[in-house]
N, C-alpha and C positions, 0 to 999 in steps of 0.2 A: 634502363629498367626503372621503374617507378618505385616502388619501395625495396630498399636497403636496409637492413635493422642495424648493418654498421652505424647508420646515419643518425637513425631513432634515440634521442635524448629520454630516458626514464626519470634521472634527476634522483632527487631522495626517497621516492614513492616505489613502493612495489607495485610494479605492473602484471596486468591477471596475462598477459601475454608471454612477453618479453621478460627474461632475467639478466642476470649479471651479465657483465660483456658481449651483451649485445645478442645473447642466444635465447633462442623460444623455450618456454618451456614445454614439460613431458607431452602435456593435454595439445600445445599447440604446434607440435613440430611439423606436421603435415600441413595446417592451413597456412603456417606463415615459410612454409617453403612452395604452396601455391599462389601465397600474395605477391611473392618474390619473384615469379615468375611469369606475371602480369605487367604489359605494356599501359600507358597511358592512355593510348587509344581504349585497350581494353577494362582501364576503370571506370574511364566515362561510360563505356556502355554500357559497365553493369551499373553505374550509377543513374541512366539515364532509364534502365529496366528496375530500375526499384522504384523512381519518382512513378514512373510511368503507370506500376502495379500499383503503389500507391492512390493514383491517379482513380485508376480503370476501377479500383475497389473504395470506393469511395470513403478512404481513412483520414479521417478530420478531427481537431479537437477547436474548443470555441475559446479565444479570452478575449478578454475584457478592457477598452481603452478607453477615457474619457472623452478622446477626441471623437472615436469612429463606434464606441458602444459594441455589440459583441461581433466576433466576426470569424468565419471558420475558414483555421487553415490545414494546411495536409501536415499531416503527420510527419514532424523530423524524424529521420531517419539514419543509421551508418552502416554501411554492409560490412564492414568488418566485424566476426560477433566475439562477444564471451565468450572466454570458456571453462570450464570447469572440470574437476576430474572425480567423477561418479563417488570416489572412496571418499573424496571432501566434503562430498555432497552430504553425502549418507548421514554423517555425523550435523550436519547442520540441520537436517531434517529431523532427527532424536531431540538435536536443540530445542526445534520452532514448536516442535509437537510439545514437549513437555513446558514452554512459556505457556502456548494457545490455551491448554489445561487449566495449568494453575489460576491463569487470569479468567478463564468462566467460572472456576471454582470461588475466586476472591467475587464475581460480582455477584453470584449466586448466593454468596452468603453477605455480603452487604444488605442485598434488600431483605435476608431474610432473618436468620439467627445473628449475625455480627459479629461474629467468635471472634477473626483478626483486631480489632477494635476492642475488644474485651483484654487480649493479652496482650494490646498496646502495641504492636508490631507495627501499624498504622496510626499515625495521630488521627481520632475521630475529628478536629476541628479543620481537616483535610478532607474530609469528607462532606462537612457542613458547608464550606465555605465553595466546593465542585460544579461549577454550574451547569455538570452534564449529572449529575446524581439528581435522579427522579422520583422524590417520594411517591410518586403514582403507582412507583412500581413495587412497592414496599409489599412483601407478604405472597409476591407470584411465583411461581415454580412452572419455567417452561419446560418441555418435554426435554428428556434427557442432559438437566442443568445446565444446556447449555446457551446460552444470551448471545456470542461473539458466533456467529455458523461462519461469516466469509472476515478471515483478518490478512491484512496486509502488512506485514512487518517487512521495517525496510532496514537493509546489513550494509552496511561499512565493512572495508580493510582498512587498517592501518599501514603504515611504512614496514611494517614485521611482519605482514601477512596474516594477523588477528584479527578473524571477524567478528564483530561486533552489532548488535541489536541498537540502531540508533532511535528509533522509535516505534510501536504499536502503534496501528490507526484498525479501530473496532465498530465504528461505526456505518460510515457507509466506504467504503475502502474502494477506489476508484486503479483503471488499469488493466484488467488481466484482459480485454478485450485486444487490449493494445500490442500484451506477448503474444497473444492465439497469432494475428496477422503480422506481426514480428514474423512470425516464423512460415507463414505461409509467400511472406516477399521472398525469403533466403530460399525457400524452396526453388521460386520462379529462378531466382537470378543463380544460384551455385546449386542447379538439381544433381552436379557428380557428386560433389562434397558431400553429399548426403549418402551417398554409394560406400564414398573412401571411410568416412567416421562413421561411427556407433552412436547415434543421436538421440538420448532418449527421448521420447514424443511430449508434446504437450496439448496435443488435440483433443485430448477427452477430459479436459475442462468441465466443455459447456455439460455432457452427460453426466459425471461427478456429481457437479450442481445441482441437477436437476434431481440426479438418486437424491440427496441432503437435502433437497427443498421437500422432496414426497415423504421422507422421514417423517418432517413437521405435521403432515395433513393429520386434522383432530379425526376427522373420518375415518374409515379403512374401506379404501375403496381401489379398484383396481390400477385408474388414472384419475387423482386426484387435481383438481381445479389450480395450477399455480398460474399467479400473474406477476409480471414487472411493473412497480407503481415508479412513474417518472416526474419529474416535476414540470417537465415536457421539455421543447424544440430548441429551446432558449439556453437549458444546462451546459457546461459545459462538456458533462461527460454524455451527453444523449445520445451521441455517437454507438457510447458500448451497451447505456442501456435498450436501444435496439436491435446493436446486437444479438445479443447476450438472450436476449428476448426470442430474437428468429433462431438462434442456434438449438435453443431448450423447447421450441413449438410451443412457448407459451405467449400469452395474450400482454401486448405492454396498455399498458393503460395509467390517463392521470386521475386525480382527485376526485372528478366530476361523473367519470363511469363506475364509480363505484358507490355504495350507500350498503346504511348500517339499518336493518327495520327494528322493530321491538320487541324482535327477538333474539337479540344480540348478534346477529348472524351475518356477513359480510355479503353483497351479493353484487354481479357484475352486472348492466346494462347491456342487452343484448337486440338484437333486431326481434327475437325472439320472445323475447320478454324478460326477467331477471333469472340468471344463472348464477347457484353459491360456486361462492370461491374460501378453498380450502386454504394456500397460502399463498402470500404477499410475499417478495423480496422488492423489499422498499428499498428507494434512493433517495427520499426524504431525510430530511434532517430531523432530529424530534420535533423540535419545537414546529413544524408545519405538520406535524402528523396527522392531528386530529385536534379540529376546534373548539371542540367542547371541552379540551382540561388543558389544553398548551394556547399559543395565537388563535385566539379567538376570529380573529380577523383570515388568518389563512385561507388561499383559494385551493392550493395547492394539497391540501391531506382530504380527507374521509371522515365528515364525524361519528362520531361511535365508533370508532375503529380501538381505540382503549378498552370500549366496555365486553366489546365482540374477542378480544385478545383476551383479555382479565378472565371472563366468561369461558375459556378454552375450546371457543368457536372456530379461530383462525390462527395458522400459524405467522408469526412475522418475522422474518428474517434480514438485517439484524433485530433482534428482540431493540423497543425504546428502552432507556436505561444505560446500555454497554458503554457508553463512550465515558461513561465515568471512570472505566479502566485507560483511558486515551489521554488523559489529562497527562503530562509531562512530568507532573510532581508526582504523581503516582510511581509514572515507571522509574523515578529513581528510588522506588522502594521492590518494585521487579523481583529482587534475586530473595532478598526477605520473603517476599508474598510465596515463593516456589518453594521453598525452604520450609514455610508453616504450613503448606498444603501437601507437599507431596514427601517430605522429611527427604529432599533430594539437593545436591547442589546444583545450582547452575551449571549447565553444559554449554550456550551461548553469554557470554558477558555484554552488559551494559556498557556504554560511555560510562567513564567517571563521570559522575551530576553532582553540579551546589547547588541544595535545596534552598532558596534564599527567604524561605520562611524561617528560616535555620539562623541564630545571630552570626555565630561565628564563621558558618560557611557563608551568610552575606556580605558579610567586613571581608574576608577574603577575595569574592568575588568584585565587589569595588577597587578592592585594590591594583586586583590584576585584569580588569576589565579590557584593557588593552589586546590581554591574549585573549579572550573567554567569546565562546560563540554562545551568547543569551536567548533561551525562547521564552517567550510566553507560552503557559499552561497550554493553552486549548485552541491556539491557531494552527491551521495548517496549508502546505503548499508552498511553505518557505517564506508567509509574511506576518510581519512585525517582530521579524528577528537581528539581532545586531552582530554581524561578524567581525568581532574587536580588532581581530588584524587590520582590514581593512577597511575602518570605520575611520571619518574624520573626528577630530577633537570633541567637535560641537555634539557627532551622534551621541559618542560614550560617556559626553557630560548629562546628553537628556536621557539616555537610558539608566542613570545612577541615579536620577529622580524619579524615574517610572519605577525602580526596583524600590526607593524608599518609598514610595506614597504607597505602594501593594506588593511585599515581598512576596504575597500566596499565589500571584501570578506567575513570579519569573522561578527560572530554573536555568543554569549554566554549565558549561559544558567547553575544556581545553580544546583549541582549536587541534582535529588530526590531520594528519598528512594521509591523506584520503590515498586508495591507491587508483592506478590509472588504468587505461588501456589505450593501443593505438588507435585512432581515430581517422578517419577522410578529411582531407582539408584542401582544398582542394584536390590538388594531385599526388598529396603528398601524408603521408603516415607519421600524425604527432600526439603525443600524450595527452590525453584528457581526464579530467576525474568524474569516478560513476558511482552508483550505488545499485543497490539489488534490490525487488520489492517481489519477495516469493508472495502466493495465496494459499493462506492454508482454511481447510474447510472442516468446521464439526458439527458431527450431528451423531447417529450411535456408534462412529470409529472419527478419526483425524488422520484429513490426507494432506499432504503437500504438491506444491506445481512441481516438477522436475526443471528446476529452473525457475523464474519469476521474467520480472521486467526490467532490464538494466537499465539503469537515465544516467544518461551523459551531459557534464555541461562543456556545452561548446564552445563558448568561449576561453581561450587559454588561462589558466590559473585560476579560474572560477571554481566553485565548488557547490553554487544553487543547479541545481538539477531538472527542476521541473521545468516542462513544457511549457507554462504560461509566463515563468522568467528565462525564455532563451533556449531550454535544456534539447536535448535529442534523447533518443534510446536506439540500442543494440539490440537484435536475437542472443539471449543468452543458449549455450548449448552445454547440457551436461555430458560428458563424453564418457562411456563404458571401456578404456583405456585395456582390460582382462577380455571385455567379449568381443575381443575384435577378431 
């Protein structure tokens, strides 16, 4: 027999599968008494119907290598999935619901009244010094306050089975195309499984979205004009945003099919001749948005796409501005911001964070830099960060010089004992560490994925995750455990 859970090392991590002495837990005692029961012949095959659906569906992501420049490959994948037990769930989703909140509430009032900055809850010289904070956006009120429509927060366990909000990403939040097809490979390859457990769905995503994007249209019209603006072929995520595009029957399009006239009004290029478009879900970054007030030089945005947005011509989702909630320094001020907004406490927790604009949490941080996983504010994808554990001498001496010469970049963070799940390894069932990246979506309610996108790092002991450093992902499954 191919996996044994006698055999299965967890080590000091709580695993989302496996507990104490070797026994599955509640959520998983059906799948891991089916994986149990699986020859090695029979992994291969299903391994070889996953690449193969992989394959046949053409699921690709692009990175980047100096030697070979971009290059797309298929989507790593594990058929062994997450899983989760609906009652856990629930509460996590109260969680993600009331951050998503609070943080369109903090940006909505940044660009407008400033009340948090007035009662000091935030240092305003955090907000000055934010190089995603867009005075352009100073004095706008998008429909229904809210700035962040699609966020991606990604959850950590710890070794105690506490999850944890390891980061916000508000901007353009890359992914959910990846759990849609996650879970249509699990279909192909374990179509009983899906008989034996209570699976909640996560296929009506892309229509979600597409409700929340028709929210935005400044119009009121029956089927309002939404498009995917993409940076085009080359992205690495272009994959989903074509997806994502054909899922919704909307029109993807880049920079150059669209134009702004002078009458602030956004309109698409057609065979036909110009057709308005009501709203954008851009994959741009700000600063290529629009040339006339960011990179003037950019190919990639729409000019007057600012004045047409300002103008409440077109809706843009994400609203430019949000990522100033994404900065790292920020979210160690998170559970405060929830607190002055909603008079609520935290229901998800934070990483412990040293703010190292902070003196004394920076001297701290130098000291123990050995232990401390260091980000920079505003990077993401997992680079230009230092994992002290694993860092040679020479890294944590030049990162105690990057933290001196610009504390208001760094921000630190105890290394955790990430928690694991079994993983394919060949032919064999070993721990690896993952994280969770639900999507949640606001427009006049906030909904949550049932589930998200689980990333695994594959390599043993590792704990980078992403796909362009090595990572894989799982079908996460949230399990209805009562409505069985």
């Amino acid at each position: 027999m191919a996996i044994r859970w006698g055999n299965y090392a967890t080590g000091p991590f709580y695993d989302e599968l496996i507990k104490g002495r070797n026994k599955p837990r509640e959520a998983a005692v059906d799948l891991c008494s089916y994986l149990r029961g699986l020859s090695d012949k029979d992994i291969e095959e299903y391994r070889v119907a996953a690449s193969t659906a992989i394959h046949v569906m053409g699921i690709t992501f692009t990175v980047y290598t100096e030697e070979e420049g971009s290059i797309d490959r298929a989507w790593p994948f594990d058929i062994i999935p997450r899983i989760i037990d609906k009652k856990e769930w629930q509460q996590i989703e109260l969680g993600l619901k009331q951050r998503v909140k609070a943080l369109n509430m903090f940006i909505d009032d940044l660009y407008n009244e400033q009340r948090i900055l007035g009662a000091g809850i935030v240092p305003e010289d955090i907000l000055i010094n934010s190089k995603n904070f867009l005075p352009e956006c100073l004095g706008v009120k998008p429909k229904h306050g809210v700035w962040a429509h699609i966020c991606g927060s990604d959850l950590v366990r710890d070794q105690h089975g506490t999850v944890y909000v390891l980061e916000d990403n508000l901007r353009v939040p890359s992914g959910v195309s990846y759990m849609l097809e996650n879970r249509h490979v699990m279909k192909r390859v374990f179509p009983d499984m899906f008989e034996k457990y209570n699976i909640l769905p996560v296929d009506d995503y892309p229509s979600e979205l597409y409700d929340m994007l028709c929210q935005l249209s400044p119009r009121e019209v029956a089927q309002p004009e939404i498009v995917v603006l993409t940076p085009g072929i080359y992205n690495s995520a272009y994959f989903e945003h074509a997806y994502l595009a054909q899922q919704m029957g909307a029109e993807l399009v880049v920079g150059s099919d669209l134009e702004v006239d002078d009458d602030d009004i956004v309109y698409m290029r057609t065979v036909e001749g110009l057709s308005r478009v009501d709203v954008i879900y851009r994959r741009i970054d700000d600063a290529f948005l629009d040339p006339e007030v960011f990179h003037e030089d950019s190919m990639l945005g729409v000019p007057g796409l600012m004045r047409a947005w300002k103008a409440g011509n077109v809706g843009l989702a994400n609203a430019p501005g949000a990522g100033v909630a994404d900065d790292k320094v920020v979210y160690a001020f998170v559970p405060d911001i929830i607190r002055f907004y909603l008079n609520e406490e935290p229901l998800l927790q934070n990483v412990p964070t040293y703010k190292c604009i902070n003196k004394d949490e920076r001297d701290y941080v130098i000291e123990h830099i050995d232990e401390m996983v260091v980000k920079p504010a505003n990077e993401s994808g997992g680079y230009g960060m230092l994992i002290g554990p694993h860092a040679t001498k020479a890294e944590r001496e030049k990162f105690v010089r990057l933290i001196r010469r610009d504390p208001r970049n760094y921000v630190a963070q105890p290394m955790l004992l990430l928690s694991t799940a079994p993983t394919l390894i060949g032919n064999k069932a070993e721990a690896r560490h993952l994280d969770l990246r639900p999507f949640i979506l606001s427009g006049e309610d906030i909904s949550v994925t049932t589930g998200g996108l689980t990333r695994v790092a594959m390599r043993k002991g590792s704990t980078v995750v992403n796909s362009s450093q090595g990572g894989g992902s799982k079908d996460t499954w949230i399990v209805d455990m009562e409505g069985e």
